[in-house]
DSSP file (Angstrom, degrees, kcal/mol; ACC not computed):
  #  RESIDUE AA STRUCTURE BP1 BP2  ACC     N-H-->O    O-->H-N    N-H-->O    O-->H-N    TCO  KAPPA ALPHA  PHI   PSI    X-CA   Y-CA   Z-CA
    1    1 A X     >        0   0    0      0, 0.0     4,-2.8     0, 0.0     5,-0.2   0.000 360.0 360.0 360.0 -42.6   91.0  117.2   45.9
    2    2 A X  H  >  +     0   0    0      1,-0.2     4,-0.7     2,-0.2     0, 0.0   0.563 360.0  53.0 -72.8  -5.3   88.0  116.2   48.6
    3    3 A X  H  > S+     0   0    0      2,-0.2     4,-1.3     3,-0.1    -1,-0.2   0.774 109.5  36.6 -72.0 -41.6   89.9  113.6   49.5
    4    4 A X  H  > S+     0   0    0      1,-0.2     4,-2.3     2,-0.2     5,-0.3   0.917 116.7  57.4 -91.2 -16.8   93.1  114.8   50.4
    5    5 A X  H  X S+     0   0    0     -4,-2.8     4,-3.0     3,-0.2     5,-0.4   0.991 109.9  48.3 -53.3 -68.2   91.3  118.0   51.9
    6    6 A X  H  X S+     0   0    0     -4,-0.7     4,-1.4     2,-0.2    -2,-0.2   0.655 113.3  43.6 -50.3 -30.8   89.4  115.4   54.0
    7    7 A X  H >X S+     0   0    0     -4,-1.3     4,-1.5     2,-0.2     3,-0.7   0.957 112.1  53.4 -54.5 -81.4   92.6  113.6   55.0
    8    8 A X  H 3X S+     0   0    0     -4,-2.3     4,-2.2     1,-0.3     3,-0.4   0.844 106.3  57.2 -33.1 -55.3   94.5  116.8   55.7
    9    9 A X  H 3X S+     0   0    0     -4,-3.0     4,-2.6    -5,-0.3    -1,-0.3   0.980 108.7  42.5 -47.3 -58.8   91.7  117.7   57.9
   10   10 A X  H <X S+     0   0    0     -4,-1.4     4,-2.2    -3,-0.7    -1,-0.2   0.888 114.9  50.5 -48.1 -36.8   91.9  114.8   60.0
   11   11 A X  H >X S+     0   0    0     -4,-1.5     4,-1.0    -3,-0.4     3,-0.5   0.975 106.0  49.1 -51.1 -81.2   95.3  115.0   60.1
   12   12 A X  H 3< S+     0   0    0     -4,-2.2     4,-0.5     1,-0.2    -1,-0.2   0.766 107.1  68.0 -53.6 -43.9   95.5  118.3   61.0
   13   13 A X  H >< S+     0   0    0     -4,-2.6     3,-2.7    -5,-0.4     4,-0.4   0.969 103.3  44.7 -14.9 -96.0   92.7  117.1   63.8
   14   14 A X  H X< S+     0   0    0     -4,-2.2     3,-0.6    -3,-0.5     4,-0.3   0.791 108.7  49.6 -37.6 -37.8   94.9  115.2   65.4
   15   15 A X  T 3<>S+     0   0    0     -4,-1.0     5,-2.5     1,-0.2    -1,-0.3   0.321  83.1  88.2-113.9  38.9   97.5  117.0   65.6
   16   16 A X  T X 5S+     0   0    0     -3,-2.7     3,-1.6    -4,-0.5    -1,-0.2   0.743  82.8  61.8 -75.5 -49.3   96.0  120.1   67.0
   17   17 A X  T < 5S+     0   0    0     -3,-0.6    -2,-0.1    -4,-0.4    -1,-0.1   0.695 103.2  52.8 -79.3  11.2   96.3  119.1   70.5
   18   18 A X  T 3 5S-     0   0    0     -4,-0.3    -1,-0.2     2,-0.2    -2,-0.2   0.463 102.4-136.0 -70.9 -21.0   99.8  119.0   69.9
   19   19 A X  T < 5 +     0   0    0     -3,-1.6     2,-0.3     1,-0.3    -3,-0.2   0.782  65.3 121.8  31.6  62.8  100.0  122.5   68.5
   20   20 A X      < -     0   0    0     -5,-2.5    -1,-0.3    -8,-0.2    -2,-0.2  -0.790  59.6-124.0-134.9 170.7  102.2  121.3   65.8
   21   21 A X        -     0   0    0     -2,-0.3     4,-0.4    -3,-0.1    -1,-0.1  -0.003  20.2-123.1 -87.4-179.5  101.6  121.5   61.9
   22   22 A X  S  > S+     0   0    0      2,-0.1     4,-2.3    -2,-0.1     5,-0.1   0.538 122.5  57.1-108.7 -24.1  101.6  118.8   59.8
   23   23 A X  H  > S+     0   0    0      2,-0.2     4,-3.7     1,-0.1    27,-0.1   0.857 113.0  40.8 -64.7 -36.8  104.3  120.6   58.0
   24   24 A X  H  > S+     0   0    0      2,-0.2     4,-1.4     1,-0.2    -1,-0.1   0.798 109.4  63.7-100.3 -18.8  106.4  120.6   61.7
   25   25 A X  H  > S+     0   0    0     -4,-0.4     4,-1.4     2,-0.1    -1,-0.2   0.935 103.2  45.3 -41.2 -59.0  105.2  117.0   62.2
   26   26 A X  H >X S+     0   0    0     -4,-2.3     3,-1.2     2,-0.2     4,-1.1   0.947 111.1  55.2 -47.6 -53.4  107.2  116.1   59.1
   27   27 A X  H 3X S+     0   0    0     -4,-3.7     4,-3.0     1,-0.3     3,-0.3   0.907 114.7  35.3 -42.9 -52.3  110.1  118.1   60.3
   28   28 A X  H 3X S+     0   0    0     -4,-1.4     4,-1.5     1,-0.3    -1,-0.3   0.566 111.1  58.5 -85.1  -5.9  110.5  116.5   63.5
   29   29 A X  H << S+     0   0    0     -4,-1.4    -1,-0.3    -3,-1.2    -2,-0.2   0.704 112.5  46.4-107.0 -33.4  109.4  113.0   62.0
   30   30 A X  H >X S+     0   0    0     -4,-1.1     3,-5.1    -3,-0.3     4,-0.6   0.985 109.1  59.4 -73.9 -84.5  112.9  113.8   59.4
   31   31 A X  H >< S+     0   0    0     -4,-3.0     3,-1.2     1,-0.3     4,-0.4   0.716 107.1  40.1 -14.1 -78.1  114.8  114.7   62.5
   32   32 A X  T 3< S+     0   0    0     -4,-1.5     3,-0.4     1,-0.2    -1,-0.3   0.611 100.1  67.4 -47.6 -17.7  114.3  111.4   64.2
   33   33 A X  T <4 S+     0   0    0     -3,-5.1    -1,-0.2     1,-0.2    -2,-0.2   0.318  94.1  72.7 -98.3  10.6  114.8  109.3   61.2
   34   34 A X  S X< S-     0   0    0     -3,-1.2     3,-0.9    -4,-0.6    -1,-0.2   0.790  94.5-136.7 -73.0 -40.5  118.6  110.9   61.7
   35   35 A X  T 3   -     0   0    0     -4,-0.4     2,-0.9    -3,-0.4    -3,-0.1   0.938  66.4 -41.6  71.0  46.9  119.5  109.0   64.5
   36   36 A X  T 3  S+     0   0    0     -5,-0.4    -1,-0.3     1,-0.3    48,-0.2  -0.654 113.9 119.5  95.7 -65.6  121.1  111.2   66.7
   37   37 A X    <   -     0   0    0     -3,-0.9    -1,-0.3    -2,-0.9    -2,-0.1   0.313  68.3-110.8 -59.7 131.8  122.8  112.6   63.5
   38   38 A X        -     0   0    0     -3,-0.1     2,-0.3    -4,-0.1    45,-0.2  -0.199  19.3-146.1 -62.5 153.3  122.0  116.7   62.8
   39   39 A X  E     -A   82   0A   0     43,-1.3    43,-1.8    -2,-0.0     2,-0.1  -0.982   6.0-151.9-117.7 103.2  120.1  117.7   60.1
   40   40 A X  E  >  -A   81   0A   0     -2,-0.3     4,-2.2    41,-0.3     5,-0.3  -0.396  36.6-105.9 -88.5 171.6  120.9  121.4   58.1
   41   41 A X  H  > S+     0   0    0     39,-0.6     4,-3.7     2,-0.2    -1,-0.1   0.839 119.5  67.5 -42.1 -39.1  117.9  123.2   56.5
   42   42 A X  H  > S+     0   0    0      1,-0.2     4,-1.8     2,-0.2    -1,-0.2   0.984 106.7  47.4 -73.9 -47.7  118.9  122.3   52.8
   43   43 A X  H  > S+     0   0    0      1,-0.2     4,-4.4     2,-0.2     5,-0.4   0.966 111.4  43.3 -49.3 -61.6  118.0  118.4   54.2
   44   44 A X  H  X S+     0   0    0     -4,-2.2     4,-3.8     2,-0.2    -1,-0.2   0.993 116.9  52.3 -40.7 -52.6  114.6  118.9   55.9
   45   45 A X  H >< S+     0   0    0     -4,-3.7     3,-1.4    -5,-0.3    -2,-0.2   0.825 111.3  46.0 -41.3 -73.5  113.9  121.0   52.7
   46   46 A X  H 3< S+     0   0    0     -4,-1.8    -1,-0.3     1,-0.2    -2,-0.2   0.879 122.0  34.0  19.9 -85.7  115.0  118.1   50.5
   47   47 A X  H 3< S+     0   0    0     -4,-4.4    -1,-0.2     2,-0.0     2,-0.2   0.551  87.0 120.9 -94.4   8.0  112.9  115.2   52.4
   48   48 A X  S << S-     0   0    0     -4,-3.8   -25,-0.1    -3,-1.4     3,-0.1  -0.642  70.2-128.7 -81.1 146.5  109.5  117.4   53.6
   49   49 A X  S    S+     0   0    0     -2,-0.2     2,-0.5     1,-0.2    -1,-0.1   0.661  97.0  42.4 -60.1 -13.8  106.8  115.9   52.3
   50   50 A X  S    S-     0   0    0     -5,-0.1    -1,-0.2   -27,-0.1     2,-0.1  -0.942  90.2-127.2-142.2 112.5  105.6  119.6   50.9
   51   51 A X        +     0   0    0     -2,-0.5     2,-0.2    -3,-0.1    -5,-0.1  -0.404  44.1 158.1 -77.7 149.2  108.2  121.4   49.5
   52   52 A X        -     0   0    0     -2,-0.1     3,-0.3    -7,-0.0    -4,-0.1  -0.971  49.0-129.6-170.3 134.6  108.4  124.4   50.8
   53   53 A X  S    S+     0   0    0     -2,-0.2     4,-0.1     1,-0.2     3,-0.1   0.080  93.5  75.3-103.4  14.0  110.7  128.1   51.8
   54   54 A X     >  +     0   0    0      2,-0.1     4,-2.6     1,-0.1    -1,-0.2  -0.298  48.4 116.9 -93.7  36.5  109.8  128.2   55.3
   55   55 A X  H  > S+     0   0    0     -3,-0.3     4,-2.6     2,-0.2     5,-0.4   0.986  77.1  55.3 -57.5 -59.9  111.7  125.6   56.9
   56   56 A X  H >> S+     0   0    0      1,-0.2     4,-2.4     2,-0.2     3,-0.9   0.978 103.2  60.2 -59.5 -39.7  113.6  128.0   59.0
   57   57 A X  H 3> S+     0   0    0      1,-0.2     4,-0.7     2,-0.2    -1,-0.2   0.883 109.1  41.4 -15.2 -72.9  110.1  129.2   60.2
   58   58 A X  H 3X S+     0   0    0     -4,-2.6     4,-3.5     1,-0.2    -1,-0.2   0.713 113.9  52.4 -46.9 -26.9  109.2  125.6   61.5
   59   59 A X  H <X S+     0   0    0     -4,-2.6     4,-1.2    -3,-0.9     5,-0.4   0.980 105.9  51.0 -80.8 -48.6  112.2  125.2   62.8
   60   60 A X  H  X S+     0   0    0     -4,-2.4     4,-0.6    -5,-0.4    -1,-0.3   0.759 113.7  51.6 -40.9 -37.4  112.0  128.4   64.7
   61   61 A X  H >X S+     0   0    0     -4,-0.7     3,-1.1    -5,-0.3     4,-1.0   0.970 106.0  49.3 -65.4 -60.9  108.8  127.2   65.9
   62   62 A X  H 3<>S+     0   0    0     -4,-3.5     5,-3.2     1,-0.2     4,-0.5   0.636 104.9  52.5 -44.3 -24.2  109.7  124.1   67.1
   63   63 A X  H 3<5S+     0   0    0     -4,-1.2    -1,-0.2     4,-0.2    -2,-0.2   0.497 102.2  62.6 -90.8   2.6  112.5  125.0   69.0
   64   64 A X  H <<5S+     0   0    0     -3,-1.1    -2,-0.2    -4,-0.6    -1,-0.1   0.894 106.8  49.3 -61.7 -44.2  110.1  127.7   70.8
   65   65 A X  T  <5S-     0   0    0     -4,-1.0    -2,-0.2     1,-0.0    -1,-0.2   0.867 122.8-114.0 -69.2 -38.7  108.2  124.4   71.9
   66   66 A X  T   5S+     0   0    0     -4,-0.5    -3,-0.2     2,-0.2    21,-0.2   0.340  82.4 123.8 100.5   1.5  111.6  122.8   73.1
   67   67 A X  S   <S+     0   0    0     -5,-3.2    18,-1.1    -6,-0.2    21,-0.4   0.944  70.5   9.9 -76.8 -37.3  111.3  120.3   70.4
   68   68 A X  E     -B   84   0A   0     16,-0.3    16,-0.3    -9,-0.2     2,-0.2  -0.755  68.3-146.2-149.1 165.1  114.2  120.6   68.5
   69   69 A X  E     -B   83   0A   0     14,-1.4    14,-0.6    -2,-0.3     2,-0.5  -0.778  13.7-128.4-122.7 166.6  117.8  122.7   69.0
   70   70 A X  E     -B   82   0A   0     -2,-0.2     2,-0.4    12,-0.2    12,-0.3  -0.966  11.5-165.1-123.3 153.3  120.4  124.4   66.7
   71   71 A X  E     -B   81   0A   0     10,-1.8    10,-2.0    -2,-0.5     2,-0.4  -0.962   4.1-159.0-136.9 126.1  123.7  124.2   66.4
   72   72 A X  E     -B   80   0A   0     -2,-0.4     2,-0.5     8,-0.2     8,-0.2  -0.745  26.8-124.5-102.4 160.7  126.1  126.7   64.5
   73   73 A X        -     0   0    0      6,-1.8     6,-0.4     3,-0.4    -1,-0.0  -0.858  12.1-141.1 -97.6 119.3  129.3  125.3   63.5
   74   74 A X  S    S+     0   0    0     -2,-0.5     3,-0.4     1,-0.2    -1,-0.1   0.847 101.6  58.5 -32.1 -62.6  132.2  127.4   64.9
   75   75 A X  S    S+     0   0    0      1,-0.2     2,-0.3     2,-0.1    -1,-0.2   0.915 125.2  13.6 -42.2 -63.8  134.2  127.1   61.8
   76   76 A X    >   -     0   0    0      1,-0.1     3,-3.5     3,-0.1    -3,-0.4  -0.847  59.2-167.2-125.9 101.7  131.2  128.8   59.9
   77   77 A X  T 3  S+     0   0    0     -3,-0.4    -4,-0.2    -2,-0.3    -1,-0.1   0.668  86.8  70.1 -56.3 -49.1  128.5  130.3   61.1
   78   78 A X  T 3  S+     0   0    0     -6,-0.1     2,-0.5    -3,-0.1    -1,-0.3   0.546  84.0  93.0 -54.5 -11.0  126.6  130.5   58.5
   79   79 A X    <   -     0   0    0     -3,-3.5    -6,-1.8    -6,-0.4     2,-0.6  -0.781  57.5-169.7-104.4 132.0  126.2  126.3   58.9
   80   80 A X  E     - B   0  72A   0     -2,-0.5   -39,-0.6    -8,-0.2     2,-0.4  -0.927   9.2-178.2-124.1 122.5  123.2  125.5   60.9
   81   81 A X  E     -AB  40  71A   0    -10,-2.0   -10,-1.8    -2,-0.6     2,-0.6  -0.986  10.6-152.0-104.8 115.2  122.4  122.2   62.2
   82   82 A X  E     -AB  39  70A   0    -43,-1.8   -43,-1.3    -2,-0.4   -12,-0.2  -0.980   3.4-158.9-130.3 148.9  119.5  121.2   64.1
   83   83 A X  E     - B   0  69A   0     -2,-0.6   -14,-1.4   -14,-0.6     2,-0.7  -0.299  21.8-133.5 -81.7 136.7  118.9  118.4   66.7
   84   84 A X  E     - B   0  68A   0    -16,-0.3   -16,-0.3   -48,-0.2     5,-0.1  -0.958  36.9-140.0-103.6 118.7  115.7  117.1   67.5
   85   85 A X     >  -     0   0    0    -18,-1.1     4,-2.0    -2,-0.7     5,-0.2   0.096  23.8 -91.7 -72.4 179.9  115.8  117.1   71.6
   86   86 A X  H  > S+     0   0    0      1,-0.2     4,-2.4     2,-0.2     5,-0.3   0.871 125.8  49.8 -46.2 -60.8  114.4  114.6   74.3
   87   87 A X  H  4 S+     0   0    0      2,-0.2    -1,-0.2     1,-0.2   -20,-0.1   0.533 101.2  54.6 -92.1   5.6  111.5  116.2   74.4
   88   88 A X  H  > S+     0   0    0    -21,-0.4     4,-2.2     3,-0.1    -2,-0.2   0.632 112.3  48.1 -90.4 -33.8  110.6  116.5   70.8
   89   89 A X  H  X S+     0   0    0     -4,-2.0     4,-1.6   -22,-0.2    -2,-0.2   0.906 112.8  50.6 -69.5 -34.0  111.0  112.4   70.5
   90   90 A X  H  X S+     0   0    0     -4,-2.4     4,-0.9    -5,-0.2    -1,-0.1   0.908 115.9  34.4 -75.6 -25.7  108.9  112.0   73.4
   91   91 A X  H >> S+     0   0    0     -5,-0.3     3,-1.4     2,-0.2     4,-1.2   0.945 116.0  61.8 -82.0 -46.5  105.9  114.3   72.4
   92   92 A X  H 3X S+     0   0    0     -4,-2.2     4,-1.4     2,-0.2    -2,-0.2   0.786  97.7  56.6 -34.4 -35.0  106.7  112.9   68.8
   93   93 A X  H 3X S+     0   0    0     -4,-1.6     4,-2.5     1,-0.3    -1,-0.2   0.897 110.5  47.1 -77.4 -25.6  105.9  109.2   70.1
   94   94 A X  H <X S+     0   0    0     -3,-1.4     4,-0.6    -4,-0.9    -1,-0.3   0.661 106.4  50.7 -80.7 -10.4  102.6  110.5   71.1
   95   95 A X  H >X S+     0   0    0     -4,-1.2     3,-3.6     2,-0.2     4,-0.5   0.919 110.4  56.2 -95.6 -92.4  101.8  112.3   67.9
   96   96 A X  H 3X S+     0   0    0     -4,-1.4     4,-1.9     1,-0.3    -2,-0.2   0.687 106.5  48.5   6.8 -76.3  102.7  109.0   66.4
   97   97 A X  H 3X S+     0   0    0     -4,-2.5     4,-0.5    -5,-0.2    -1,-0.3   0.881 113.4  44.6 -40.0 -40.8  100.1  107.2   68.6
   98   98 A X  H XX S+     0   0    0     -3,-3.6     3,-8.6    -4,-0.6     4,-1.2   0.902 111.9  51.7 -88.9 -67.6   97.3  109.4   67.8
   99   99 A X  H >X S+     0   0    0     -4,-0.5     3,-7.8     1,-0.3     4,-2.9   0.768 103.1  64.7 -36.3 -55.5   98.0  109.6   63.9
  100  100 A X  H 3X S+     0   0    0     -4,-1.9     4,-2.5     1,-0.3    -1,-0.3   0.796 103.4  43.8  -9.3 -38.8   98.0  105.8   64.0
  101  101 A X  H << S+     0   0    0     -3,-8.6     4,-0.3    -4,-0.5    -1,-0.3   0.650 110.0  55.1-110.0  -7.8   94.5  105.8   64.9
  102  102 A X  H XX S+     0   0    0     -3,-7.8     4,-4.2    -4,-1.2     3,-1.3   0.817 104.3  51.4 -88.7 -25.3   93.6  108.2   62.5
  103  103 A X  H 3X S+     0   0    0     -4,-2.9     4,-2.8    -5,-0.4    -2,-0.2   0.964 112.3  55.2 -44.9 -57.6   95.1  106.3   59.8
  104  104 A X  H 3< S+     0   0    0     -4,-2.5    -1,-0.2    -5,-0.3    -2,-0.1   0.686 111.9  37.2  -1.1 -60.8   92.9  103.5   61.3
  105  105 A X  H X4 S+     0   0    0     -3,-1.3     3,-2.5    -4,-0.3    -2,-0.2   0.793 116.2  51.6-109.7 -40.9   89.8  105.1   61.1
  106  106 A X  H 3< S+     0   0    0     -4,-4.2     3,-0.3     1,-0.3    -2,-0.2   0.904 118.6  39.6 -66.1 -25.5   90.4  107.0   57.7
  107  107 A X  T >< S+     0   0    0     -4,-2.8     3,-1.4     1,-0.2    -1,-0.3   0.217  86.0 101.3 -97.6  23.7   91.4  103.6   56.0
  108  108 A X  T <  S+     0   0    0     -3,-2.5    -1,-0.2     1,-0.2    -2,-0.1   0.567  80.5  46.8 -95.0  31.5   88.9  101.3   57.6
  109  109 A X  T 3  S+     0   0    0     -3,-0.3     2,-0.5    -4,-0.2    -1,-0.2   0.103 100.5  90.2-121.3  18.9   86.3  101.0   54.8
  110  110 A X  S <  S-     0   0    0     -3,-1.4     5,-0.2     4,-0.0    -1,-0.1  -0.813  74.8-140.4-107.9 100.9   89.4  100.4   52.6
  111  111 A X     >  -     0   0    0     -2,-0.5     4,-2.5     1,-0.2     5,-0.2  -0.245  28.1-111.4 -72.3 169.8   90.7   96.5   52.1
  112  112 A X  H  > S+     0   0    0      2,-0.3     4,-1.6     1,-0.3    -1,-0.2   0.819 123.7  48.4 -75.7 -28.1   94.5   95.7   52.1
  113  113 A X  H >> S+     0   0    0      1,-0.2     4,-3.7     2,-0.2     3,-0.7   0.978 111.4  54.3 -84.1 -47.0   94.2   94.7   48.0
  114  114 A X  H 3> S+     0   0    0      1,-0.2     4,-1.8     2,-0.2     5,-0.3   0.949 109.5  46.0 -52.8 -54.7   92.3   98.1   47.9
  115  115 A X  H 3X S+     0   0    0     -4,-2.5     4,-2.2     1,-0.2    -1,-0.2   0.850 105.9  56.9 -13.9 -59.5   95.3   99.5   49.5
  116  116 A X  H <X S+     0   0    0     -4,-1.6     4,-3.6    -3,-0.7     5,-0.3   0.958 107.1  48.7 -69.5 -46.4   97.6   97.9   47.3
  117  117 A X  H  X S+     0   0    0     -4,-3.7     4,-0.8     1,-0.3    -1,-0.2   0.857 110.7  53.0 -66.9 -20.1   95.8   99.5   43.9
  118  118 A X  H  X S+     0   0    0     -4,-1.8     4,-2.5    -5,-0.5    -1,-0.3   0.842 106.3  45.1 -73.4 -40.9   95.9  102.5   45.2
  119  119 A X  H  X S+     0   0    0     -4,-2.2     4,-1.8    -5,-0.3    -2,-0.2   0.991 112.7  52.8 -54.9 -59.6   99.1  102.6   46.0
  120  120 A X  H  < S+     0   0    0     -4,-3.6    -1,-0.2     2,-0.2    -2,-0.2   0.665 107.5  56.0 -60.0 -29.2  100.0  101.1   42.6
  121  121 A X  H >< S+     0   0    0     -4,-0.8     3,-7.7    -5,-0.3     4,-0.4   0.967 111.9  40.2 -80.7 -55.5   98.0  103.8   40.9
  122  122 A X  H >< S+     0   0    0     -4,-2.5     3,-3.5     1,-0.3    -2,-0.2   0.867 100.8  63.6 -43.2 -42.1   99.8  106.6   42.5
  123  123 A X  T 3< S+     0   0    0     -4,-1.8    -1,-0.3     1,-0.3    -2,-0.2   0.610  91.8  65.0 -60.5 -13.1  102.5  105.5   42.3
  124  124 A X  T <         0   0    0     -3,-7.7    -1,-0.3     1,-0.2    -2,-0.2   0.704 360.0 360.0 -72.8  -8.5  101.9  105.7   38.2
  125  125 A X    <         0   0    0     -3,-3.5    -2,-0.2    -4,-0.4    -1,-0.2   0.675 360.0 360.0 -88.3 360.0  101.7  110.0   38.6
């Protein structure tokens, strides 16, 4: 638990001047890995890394920012799509940059075989 508090903290570090979540990092980080292609709630819900019943929150937040758009389907209204915009990839590439370098700095007293066993032990839960 003091480890992944200590992570999260960094994390959250980073992405503070951004005024994004780590939770609305993920979102928009799902978005992009769409490829142009729209995303409804049920998906984000689905693939965030912390499940979670505020998805429409984030989104709501994010499109406040400009990051990301909705789109209702004509046919049914009730089907809600959202976009991640121009200006949600582009702030996204910088959020990107900075985590990079905290990932950097949190793993550098960790070697790549150290990496690897770790991985391999999580990967047993």
């Amino acid at each position: 638990m003091l480890v992944n508090n200590k992570i999260n903290e960094a994390i959250s570090n980073v992405l503070k001047p951004f005024d994004v979540s780590l939770q609305q990092f993920n979102v928009l980080r799902i978005l992009r890995g769409q490829k142009g292609n729209p995303a409804n709630l049920s998906t984000l819900n689905e693939r965030m890394v912390t499940k979670m019943s505020n998805t429409t929150r984030l989104v709501d937040k994010l499109m406040a920012k400009g990051y990301v758009d909705r789109i209702v389907c004509p046919s049914n209204r009730r089907k809600v799509e959202i976009n991640i915009t121009a200006l949600g990839k582009k702030v996204l590439k910088k959020m990107d940059t900075a985590m990079n370098r905290a990932e950097e700095e949190i793993l550098q007293n960790i070697s790549k075989k150290e990496l690897a066993q770790l991985n391999e032990l999580f990967n047993k839960f």
